[in-house]
MIFI-757882 format. One record per residue (C-alpha): x, y, z. Coordinates in steps of 0.02 Angstrom, whole numbers, plus 50000, padded with zeros to 5 digits. Layout:
<pts>
     X     Y     Z
     X     Y     Z
...
</pts>
This chain:
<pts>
     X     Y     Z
 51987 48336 49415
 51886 48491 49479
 51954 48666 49389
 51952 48770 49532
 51896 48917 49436
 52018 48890 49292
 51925 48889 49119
 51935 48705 49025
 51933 48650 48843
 51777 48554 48819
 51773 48394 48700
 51706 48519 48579
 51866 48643 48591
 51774 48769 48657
 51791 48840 48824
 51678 48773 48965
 51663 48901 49123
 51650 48799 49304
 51480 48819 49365
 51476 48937 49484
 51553 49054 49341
 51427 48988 49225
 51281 49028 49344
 51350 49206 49366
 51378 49208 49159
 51203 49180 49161
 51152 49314 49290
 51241 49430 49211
 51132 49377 49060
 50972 49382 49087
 50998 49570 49204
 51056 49618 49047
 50904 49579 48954
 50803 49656 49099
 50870 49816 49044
 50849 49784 48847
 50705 49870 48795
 50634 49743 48678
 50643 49619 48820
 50439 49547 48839
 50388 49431 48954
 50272 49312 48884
 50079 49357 48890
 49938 49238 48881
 49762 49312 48807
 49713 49446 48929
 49549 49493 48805
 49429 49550 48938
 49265 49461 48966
 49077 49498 48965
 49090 49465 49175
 49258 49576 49179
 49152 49713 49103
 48998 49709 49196
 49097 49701 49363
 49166 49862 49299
 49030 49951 49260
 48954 49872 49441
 49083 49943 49540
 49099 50129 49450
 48904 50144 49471
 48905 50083 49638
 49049 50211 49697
 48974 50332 49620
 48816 50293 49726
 48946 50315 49892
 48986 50486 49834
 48818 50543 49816
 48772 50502 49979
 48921 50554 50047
 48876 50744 49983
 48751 50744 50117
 48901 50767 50235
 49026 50913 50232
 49200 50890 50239
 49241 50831 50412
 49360 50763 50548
 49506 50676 50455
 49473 50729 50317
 49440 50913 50345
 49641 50902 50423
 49706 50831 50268
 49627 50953 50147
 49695 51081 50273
 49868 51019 50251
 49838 51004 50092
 49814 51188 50051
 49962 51223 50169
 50082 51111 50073
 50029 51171 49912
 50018 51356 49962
 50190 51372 50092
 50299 51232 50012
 50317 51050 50059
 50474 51109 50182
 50376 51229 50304
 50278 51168 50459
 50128 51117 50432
 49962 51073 50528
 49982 50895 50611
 50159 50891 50561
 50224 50770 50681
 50052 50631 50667
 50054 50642 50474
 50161 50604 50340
 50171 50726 50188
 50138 50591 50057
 49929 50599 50055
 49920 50783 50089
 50038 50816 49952
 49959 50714 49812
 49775 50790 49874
 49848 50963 49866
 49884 50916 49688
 49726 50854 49637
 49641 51034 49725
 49773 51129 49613
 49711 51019 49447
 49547 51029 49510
 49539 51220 49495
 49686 51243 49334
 49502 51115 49242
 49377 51239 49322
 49289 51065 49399
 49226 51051 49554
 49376 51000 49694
 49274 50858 49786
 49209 50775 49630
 49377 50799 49541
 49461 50711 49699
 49355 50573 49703
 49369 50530 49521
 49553 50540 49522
 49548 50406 49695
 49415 50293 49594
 49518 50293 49434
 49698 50219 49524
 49587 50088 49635
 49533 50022 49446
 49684 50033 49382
 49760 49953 49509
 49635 49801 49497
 49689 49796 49308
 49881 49811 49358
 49856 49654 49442
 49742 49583 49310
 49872 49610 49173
 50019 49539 49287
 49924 49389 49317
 49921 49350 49137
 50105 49312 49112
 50078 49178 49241
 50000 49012 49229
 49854 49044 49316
 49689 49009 49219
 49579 49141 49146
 49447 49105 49269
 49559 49115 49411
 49623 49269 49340
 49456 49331 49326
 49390 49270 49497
 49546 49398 49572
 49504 49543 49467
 49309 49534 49514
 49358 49504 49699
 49491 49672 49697
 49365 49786 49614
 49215 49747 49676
 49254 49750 49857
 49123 49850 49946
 49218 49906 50079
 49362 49967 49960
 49241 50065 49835
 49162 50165 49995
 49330 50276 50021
 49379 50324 49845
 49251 50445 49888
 49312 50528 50048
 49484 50625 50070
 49576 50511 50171
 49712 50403 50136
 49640 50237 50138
 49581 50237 49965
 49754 50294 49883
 49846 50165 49999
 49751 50012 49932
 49770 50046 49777
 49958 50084 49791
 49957 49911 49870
 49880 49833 49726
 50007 49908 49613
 50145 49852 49727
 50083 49676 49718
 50062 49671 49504
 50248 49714 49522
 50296 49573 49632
 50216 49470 49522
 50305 49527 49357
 50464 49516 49459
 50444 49328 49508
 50372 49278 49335
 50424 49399 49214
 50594 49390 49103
 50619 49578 49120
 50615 49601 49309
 50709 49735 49343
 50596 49870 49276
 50474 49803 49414
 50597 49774 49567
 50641 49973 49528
 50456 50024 49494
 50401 49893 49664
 50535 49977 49767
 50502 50155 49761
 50310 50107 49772
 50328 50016 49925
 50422 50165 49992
 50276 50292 49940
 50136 50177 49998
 50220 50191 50185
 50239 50375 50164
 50036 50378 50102
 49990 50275 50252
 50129 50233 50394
 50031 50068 50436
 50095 50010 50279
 50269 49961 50353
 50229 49792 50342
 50233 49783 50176
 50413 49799 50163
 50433 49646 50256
 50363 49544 50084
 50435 49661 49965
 50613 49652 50012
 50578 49443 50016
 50515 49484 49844
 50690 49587 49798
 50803 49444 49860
 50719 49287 49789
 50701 49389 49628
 50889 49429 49624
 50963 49276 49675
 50868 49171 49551
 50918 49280 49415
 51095 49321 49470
 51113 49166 49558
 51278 49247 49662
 51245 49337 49833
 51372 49452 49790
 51281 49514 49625
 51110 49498 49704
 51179 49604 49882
 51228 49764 49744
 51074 49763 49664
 50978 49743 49811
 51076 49903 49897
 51030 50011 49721
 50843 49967 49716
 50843 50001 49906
 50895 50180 49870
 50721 50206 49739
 50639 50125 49912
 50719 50298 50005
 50672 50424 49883
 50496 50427 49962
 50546 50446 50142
 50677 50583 50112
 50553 50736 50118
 50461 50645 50301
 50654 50620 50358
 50714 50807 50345
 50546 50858 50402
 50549 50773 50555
 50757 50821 50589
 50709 51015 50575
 50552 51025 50648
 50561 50895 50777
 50741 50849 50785
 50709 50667 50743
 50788 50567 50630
 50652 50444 50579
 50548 50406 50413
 50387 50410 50511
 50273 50545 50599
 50376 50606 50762
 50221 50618 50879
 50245 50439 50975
 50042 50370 50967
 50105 50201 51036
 50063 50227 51204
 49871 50286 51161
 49862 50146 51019
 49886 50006 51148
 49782 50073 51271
 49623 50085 51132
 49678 49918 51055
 49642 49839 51228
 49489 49959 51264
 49390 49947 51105
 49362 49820 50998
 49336 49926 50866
 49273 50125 50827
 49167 50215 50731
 49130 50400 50691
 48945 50488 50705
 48899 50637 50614
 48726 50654 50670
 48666 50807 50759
 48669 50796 50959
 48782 50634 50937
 48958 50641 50997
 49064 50573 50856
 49157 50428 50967
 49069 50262 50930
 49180 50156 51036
 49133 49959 51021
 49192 49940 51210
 49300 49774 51258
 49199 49671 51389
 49332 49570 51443
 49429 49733 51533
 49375 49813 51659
 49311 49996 51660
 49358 50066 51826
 49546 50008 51826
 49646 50155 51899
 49806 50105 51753
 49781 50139 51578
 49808 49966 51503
 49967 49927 51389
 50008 49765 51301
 50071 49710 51454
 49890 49683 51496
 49885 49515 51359
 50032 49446 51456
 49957 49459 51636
 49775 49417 51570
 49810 49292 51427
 49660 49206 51385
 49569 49369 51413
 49712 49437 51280
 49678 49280 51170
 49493 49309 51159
 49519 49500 51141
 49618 49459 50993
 49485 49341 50919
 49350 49492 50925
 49487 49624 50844
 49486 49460 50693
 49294 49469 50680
 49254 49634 50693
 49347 49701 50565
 49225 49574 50458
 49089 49611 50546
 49061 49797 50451
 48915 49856 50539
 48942 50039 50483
 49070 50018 50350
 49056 50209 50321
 49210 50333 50376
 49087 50427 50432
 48900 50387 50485
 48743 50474 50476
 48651 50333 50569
 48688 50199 50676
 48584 50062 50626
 48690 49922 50538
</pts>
């Protein structure tokens, strides 16, 4: 005869909760021991290996080769405007206008503005200093993820095999030495994804739904592309919560408090943008949609010159539209010239593989 939520005496005398009660009784338990602080989750050997080290030492040397070249260049374009803001943030106060304030966020500019102030409080030169700080989180981001892998049950080589392929990304260990926000947003990213990974398979998740949720937050606020990324983290949140609360109820509360540590980045970008520009939004207030579309059916990709007599626009031109039409095109244009649209979006796919001049910005345009 079912209990309808009314405890029963078990053949043993003791009392036996129904089991939804007993699933909640064992929520409650094991959120409880995410907030114990002797709560571990399991590690397996993490000792690093001989090819762990030498892709280390492979991928400092080889960024370090970036920056050099890169000295060859002043400070320029993008990256001239954020060190600009930068100084203006640091120097006027986060909550004044400042240059660009309604196509960039304050997150970059902010945390560059603090690496210029530690940069001259050490007496070290501000572009080296800046670089060194971007290099340092992309590694420790590769060994976040390294170290969250282990308390899976992935093998050490396939744990390996992922660490290699994080840090020794070409592409990735070009921007650590420019001042753009590229660098910092990948390796937020990284650090995002080591604490999905502890939430899903550690017994102590809530340390990392909290730590995941204000860094997925940030990591918009660093880069607004990023929005995406909230799409899998919140999947992350819920899955987490309901398999360790195993009630909808419980798992809706603590979804609403780690949502807040999510909002604690965008707070500063939303009272910016509702005094300056009298919008009430968490990203920039200047609308780029309109210009976006247009280039995303214009170019297949863009690079940026710094040569001498060169204009910097290295547009990779889209030969499947046509030059001369009088209207600006729109993403209306995929819908009225599909399998021009389909084929457009095939070249977007391999260009950004096909990393001619991988550089931010180029002092040559041979591949």
């Amino acid at each position: 005869m079912a209990s309808h939520g009314i405890p029963v005496e078990s053949a043993q005398g003791r009392t036996r909760l129904p089991p939804r009660k007993q699933a909640e009784a064992a929520g409650n338990e094991l959120m409880a021991d995410s907030l114990h602080p002797d709560a571990q989750a399991p590690v397996r050997s993490s000792r690093w290996s001989l090819i762990e080290v030498g892709a280390l030492v492979v991928a400092v040397v080889f960024a370090h080769l970036v920056y050099r070249q890169g000295l060859s260049l002043p400070i320029v374009y993008d990256a001239a405007d954020y060190w600009r803001i930068a100084e203006e943030i640091w120097s006027q106060g986060l909550f004044k206008p400042f240059s660009f304030a309604d196509l960039r966020t304050y997150a970059y500019p902010s945390l560059l503005g603090g690496m210029l102030w530690l940069a001259r409080l050490l007496d070290v030169e501000s572009r080296w200093f800046v670089f060194e700080l971007q290099l340092l989180l992309h590694l420790l981001g590769a060994a976040a993820v390294r170290r969250a892998l282990a308390i899976t049950k992935a093998s050490p080589t396939n744990r390996r095999v992922v660490y290699c392929a994080l840090l020794l990304n070409p592409v990735v260990l070009i921007y650590p030495a420019y001042a753009i926000t590229e660098s910092v947003s990948l390796s937020l990213t990284m650090l995002l994804f080591a604490c999905s990974v502890r939430s899903i398979f550690g017994d102590s998740p809530l340390p990392a739904l909290g730590a995941g949720s204000f860094l997925c937050g940030l990591v918009v606020m660093i880069r607004p592309s990023n929005l995406f990324l909230s799409v899998p983290w919140t999947l992350v949140v819920l899955v987490t919560l309901l398999r360790r609360t195993g009630s909808w109820r419980r798992a809706g509360a603590w979804a609403v408090a780690l949502s807040l540590a999510a909002a604690i980045p965008l707070l500063p970008q939303v009272r910016n943008n509702v005094v300056f520009f009298d919008t009430l939004s968490p990203l920039p207030a200047g609308d780029l949609r309109k210009l976006q579309h247009a280039y995303g059916v214009q170019m297949l990709k863009y690079a940026t010159a710094c040569i001498p007599g060169q204009a910097p626009e290295v547009p990779y031109l889209n030969p499947l539209v046509d030059p001369d039409a009088a209207t600006e095109p729109s993403l209306g244009w995929y819908a009225v010239h599909p399998l021009a649209g389909l084929a457009t979006a095939a070249l977007h796919i391999f260009n950004v593989l096909d990393q001619d001049l991988p550089l931010p910005y180029n002092t040559t345009l041979t591949p």
